[in-house]
C-alpha positions as CSV (number, residue, x, y, z in Angstrom):
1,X,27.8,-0.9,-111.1
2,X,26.4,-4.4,-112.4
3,X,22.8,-4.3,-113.7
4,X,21.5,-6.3,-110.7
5,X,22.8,-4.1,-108.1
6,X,21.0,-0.9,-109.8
7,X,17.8,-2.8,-109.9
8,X,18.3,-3.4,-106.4
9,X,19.0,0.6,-106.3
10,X,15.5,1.2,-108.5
11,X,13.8,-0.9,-106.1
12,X,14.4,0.8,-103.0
13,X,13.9,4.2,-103.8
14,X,10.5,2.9,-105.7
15,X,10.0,1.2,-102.5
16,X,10.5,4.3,-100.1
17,X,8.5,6.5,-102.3
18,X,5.6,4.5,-101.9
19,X,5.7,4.1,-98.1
20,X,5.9,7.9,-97.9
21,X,2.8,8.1,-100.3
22,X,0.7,5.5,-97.8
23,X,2.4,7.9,-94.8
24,X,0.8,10.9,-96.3
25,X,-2.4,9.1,-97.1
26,X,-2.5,7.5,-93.3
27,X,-2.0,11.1,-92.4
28,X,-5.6,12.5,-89.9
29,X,-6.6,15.3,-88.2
30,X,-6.7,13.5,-85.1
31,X,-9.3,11.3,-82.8
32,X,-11.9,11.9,-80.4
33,X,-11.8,9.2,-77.7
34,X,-14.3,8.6,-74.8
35,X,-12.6,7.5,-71.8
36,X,-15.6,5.7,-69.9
37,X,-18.1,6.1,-68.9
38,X,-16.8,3.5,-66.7
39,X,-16.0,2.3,-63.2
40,X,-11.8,2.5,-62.3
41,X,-11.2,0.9,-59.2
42,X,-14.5,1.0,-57.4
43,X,-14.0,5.2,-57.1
44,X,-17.2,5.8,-59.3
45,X,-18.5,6.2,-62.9
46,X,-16.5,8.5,-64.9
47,X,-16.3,9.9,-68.6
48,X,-13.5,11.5,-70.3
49,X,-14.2,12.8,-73.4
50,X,-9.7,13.2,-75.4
51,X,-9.0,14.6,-78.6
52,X,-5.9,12.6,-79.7
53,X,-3.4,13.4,-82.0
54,X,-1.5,10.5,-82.2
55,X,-0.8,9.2,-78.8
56,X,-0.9,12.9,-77.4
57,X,-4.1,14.3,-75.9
58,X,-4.6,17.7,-77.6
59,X,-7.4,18.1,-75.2
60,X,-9.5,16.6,-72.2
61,X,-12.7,17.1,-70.7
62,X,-14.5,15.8,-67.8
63,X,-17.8,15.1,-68.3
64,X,-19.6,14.7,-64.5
65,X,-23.5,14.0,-63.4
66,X,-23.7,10.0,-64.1
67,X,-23.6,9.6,-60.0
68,X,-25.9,12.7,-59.1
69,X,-28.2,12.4,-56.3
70,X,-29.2,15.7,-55.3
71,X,-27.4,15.9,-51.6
72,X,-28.1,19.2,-51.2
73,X,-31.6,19.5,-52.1
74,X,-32.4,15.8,-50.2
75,X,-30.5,17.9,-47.4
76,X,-33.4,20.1,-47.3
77,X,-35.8,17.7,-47.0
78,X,-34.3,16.2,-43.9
79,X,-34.3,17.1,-39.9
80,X,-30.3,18.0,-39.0
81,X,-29.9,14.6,-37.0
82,X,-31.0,12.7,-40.6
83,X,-28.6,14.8,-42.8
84,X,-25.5,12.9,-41.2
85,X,-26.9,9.4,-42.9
86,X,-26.8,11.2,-46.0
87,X,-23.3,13.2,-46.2
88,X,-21.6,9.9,-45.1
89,X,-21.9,9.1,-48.7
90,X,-20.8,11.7,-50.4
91,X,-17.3,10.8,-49.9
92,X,-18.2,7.3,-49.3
93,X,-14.2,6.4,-48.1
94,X,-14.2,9.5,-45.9
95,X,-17.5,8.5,-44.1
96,X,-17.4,10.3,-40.6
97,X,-15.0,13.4,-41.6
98,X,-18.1,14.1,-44.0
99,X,-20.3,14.6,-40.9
100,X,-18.1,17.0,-38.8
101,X,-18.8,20.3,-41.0
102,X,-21.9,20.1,-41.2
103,X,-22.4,19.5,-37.4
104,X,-20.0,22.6,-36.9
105,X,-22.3,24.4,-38.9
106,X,-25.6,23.4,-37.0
107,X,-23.4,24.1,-33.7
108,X,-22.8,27.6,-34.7
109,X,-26.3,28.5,-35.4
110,X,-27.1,27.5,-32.1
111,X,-24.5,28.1,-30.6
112,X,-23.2,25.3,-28.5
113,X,-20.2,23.6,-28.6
114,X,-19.6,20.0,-27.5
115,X,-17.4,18.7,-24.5
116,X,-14.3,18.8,-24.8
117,X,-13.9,14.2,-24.9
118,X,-16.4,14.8,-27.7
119,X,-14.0,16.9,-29.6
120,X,-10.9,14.6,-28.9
121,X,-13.2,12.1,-30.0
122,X,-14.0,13.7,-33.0
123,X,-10.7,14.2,-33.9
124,X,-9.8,10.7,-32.9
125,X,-12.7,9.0,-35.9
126,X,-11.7,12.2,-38.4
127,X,-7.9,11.2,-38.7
128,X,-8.9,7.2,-38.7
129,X,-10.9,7.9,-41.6
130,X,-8.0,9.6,-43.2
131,X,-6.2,6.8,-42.9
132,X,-9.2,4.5,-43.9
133,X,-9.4,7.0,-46.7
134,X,-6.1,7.2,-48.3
135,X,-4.4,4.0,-47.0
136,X,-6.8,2.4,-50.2
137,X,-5.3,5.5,-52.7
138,X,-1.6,4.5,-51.5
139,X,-1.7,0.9,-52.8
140,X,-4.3,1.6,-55.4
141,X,-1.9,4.2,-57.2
142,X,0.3,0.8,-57.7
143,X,-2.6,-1.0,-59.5
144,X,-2.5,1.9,-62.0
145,X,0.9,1.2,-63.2
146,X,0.7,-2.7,-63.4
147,X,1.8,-3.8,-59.6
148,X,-1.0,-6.0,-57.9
149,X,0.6,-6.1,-54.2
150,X,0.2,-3.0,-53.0
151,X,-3.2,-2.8,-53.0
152,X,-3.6,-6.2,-50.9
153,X,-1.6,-4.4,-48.1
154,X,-3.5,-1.8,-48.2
155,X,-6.8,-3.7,-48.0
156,X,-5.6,-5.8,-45.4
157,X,-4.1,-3.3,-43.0
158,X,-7.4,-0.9,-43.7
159,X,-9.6,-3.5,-42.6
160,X,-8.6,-3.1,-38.8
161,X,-9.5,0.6,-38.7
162,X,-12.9,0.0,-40.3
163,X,-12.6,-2.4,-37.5
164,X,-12.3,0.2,-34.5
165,X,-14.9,2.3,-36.7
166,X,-17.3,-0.2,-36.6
167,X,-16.7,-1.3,-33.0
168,X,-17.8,2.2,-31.8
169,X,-20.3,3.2,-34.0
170,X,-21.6,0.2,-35.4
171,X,-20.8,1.0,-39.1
172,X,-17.9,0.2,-41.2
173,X,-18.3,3.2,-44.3
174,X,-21.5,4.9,-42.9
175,X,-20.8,5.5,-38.7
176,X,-23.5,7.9,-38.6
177,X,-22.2,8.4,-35.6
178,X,-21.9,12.7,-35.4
179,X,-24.5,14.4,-33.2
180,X,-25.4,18.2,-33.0
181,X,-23.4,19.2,-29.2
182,X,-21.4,15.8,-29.4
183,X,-21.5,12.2,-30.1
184,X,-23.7,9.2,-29.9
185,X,-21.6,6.7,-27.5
186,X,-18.6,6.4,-25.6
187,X,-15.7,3.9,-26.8
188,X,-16.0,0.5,-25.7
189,X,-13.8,-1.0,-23.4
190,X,-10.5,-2.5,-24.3
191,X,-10.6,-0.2,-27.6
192,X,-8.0,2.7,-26.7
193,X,-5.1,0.0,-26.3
194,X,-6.6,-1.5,-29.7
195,X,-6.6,1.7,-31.5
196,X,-2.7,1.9,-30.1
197,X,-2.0,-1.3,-31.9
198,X,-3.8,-0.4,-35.0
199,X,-1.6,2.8,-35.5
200,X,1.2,1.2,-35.5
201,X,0.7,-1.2,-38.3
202,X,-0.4,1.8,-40.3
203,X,2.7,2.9,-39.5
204,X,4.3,-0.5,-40.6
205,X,2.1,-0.4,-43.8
206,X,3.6,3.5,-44.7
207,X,6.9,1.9,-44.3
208,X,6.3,-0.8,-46.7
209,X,4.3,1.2,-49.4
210,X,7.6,3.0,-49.2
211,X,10.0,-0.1,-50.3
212,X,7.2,-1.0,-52.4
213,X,6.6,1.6,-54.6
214,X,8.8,4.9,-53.9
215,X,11.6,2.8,-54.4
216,X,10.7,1.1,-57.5
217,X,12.1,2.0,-60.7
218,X,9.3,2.0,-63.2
219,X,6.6,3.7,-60.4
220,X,9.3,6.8,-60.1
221,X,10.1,6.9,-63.7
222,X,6.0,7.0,-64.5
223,X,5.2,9.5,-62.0
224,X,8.0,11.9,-61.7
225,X,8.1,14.8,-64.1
226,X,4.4,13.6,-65.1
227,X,1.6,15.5,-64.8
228,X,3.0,18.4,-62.9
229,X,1.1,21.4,-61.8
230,X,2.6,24.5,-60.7
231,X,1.5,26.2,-57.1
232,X,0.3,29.0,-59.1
233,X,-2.1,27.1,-61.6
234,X,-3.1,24.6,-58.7
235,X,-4.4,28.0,-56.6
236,X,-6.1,29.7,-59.7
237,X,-8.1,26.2,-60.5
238,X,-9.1,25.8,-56.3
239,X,-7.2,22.8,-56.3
240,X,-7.0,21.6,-52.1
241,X,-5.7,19.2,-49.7
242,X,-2.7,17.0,-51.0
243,X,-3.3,17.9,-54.6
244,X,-2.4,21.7,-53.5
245,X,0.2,20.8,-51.1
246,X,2.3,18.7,-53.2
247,X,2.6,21.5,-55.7
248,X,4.4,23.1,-53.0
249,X,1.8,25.2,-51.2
250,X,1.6,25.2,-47.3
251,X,-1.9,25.1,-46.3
252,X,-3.8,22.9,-43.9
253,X,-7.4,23.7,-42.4
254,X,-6.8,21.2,-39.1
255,X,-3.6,24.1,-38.7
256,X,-5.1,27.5,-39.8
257,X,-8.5,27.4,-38.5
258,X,-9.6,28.0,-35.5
259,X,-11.7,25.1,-35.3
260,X,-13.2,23.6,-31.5
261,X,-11.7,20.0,-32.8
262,X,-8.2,19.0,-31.0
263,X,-5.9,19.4,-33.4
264,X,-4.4,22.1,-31.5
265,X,-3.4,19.8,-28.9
266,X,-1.0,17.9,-31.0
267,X,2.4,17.9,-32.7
268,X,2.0,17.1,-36.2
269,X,3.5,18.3,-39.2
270,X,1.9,19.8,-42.6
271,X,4.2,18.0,-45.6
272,X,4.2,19.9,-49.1
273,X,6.7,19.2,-52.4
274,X,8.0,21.4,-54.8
275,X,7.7,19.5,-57.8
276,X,3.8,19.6,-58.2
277,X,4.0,16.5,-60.2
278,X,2.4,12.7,-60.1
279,X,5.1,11.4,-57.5
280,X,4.9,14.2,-55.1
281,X,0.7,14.0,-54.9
282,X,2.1,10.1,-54.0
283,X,4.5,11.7,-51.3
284,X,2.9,14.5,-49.6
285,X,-0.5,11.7,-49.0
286,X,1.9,8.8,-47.8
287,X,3.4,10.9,-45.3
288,X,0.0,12.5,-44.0
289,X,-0.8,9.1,-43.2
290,X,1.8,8.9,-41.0
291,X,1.3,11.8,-39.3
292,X,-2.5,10.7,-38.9
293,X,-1.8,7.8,-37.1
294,X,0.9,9.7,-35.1
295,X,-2.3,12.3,-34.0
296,X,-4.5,9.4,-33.0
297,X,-1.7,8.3,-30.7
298,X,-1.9,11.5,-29.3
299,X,-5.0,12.2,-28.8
300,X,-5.5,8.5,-27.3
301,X,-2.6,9.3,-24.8
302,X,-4.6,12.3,-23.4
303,X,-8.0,11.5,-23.9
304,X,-9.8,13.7,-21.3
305,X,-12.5,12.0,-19.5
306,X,-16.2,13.8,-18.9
307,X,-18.9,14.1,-21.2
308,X,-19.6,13.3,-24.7
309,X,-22.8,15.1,-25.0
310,X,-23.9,18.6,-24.2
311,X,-27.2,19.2,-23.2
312,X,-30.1,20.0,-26.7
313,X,-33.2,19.8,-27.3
314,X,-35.0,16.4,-27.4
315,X,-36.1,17.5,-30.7
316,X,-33.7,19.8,-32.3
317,X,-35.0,23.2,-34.1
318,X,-31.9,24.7,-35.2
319,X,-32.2,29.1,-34.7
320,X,-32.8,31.4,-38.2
321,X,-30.1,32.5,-39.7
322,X,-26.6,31.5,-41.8
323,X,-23.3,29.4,-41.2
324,X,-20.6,28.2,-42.8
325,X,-18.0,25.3,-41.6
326,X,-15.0,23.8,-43.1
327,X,-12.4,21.4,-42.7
328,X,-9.7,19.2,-44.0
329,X,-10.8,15.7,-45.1
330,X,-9.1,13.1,-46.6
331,X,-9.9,14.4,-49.7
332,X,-9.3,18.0,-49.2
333,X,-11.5,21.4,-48.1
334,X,-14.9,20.0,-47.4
335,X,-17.7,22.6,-46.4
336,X,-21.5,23.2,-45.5
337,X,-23.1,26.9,-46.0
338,X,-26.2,25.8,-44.0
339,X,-29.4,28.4,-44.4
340,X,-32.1,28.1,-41.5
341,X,-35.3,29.7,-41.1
342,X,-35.7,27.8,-37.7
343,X,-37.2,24.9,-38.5
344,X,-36.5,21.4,-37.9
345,X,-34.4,20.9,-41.2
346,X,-32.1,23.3,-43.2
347,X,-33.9,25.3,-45.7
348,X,-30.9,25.6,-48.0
349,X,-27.6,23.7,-48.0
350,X,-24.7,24.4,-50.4
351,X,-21.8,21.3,-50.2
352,X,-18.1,22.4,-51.2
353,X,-17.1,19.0,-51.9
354,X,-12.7,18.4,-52.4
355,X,-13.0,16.6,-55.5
356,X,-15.5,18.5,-57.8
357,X,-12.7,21.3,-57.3
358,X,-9.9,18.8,-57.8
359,X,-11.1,17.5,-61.1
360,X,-11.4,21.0,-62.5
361,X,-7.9,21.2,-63.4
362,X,-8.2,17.8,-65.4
363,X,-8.7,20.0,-69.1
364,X,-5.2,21.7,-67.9
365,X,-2.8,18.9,-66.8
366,X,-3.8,16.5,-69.3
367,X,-3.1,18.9,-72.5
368,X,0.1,17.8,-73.9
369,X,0.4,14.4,-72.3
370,X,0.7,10.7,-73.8
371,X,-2.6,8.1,-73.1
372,X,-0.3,5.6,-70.8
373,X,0.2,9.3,-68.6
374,X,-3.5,9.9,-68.5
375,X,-3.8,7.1,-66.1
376,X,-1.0,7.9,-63.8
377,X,-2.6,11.5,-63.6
378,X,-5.9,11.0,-62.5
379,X,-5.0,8.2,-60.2
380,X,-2.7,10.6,-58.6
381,X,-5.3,13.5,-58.1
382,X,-7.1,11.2,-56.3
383,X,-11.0,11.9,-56.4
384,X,-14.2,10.1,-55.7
385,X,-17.0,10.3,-58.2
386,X,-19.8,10.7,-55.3
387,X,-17.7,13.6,-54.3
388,X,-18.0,15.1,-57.3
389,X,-21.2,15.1,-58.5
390,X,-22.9,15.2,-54.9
């Protein structure tokens, strides 16, 4: 061996020992990270507070309160007929399915029940704002991962069911339009064969999120296997709605509760997935959208005529005592536990809101994961900060 080639030897092995030295030296215990407080995608102002180790979250934690407004205590200040303007916003996307709790809850305590067009009509603005709700989540989830497209078909194709929202109760994300024993107005004319039109280019747009996105290689290789949540951690943590269902477990309020809305009256079909991960949350949401629009068609088909009112006080004083109403929004369970002492307001209201259970599990299914996952994760459970913090 000549004398260059061992200096060359010398050299390398000097070389390698000195990279491991800076290795070691380079060597931490790890990184706390703040994740926000921010604003992602318009859904609210959220901070998460990541212990890294690496690129690998050791642990996560939600911090909530930075969109607290006191709901249920502004509740109690607040004749019944006012509460509506204020639990529009709570779920701000979900606007009218917000109201239909707690006006089943003010119905039982005195008990009436509305007529039976005002419960097809419920059902009718419910399921559009399902669709309004998570026809934004289906091409948002694409923003996430780095494809624009999506989310301008979803934009587009939401704006004509704000459309029919607004043309009946003249609001676009705040109808206000729930009353205690039925509804404010009747539909327009010319807006049943409008809404008929409108549900099928939601259908159209589920079709195309499909090619879009389901089909593409890098959204199925970022969302399958990630994030997964068994059925029996997503029961322990009160997970609900499509978070729940897409972990496998078959459970839907609109099918097993006896509730006076016209669900019933219609063949629809509750979607779940096995694989409780990022891509089946996608799934299970896409194809509720479908089935949405294909229980507004029915419900359009055999609108009943007759009254959308029944017959209240002028000025409504709801009867002492206690009720509790729930129902499956966009989001997930959403109920009211309504107190009266027979006045003209509640005198305690407690809000079970979707996402304040939803984001519970957030500690859980990010321990473990890499920072590009955390992303994919939370998009995919899907929550809105006004939801949350109430």
């Amino acid at each position: 061996m000549t004398a260059t080639t061992e200096r060359q030897k010398a050299a390398y092995v000097s070389g390698q020992a000195a990279d491991g030295r800076i290795n070691v030296e380079l060597e931490a215990e790890g990184m706390t990270l703040n994740l926000g407080p921010q604003h992602p995608a318009t859904h609210g102002t959220l901070r998460i507070v990541v212990r890294l180790d690496g690129e690998q979250v050791l642990w996560a934690e939600p911090v909530c309160g930075y969109m607290h407004r006191g709901y249920e205590k502004l509740c109690e200040v607040r004749t019944y007929p006012q509460v509506t303007t204020l639990v529009n916003r709570i779920d701000w996307l979900g606007h009218f399915a917000n109201e239909v709790p707690f006006i089943l809850a003010a119905e039982k305590l005195m008990e009436i029940e509305a007529p039976e067009r005002a419960q097809w009509l419920r059902t009718i603005f419910f399921e559009m704002a399902r669709i309004a709700n998570v026809s934004l989540f289906l091409g948002d989830m694409g923003v996430q991962l780095g494809a624009l497209t999506p989310v301008f078909y979803a934009f587009r194709d939401r704006e004509y069911v704000l459309n029919l929202m607004e043309a009946v109760t003249g609001g676009r994300f705040h109808p206000n339009f729930d009353r205690i024993g039925g509804l404010k107005e009747d539909l327009p004319k010319g807006w049943v064969g409008e809404a008929r039109a409108v549900m099928g280019r939601v259908r159209s747009f589920c079709d195309q999120m499909e090619d879009l996105l389901m089909g593409n290689e890098i959204f199925d290789r970022r969302c399958r296997g990630i994030g997964v949540i068994p059925a029996s951690v997503a029961l322990d943590y009160g997970l609900s709605g499509a978070n729940l269902r897409a972990s496998g477990v078959d459970w839907d309020l609109r099918r097993d509760e006896d509730h006076p809305l016209a669900w019933k009256h219609c063949d629809w079909k509750v979607w779940t997935h096995a694989d409780g991960d990022s891509f089946a949350r996608y799934w299970v949401r896409l194809q509720e959208t479908r089935e949405a629009a294909k229980i507004v068609m029915q419900l359009l088909d055999g609108l009943p005529s007759g009254p959308i009112q029944a017959k209240v006080p002028r000025i409504i004083k709801v009867p002492a005592g206690e009720a509790w109403a729930h129902t499956e929004n966009p989001l997930g369970e959403m109920g009211y536990y309504v107190v009266s002492k027979g006045g003209l307001g509640p005198f305690r209201v407690k809000i079970r809101s979707a996402s304040f259970n939803n984001v519970s599990i957030i500690p859980w299914v990010l321990r473990g994961v890499f920072v590009p996952d955390v992303i994919t994760i939370l998009a995919s459970l899907y929550f809105i900060l006004g939801d949350i913090d109430r």
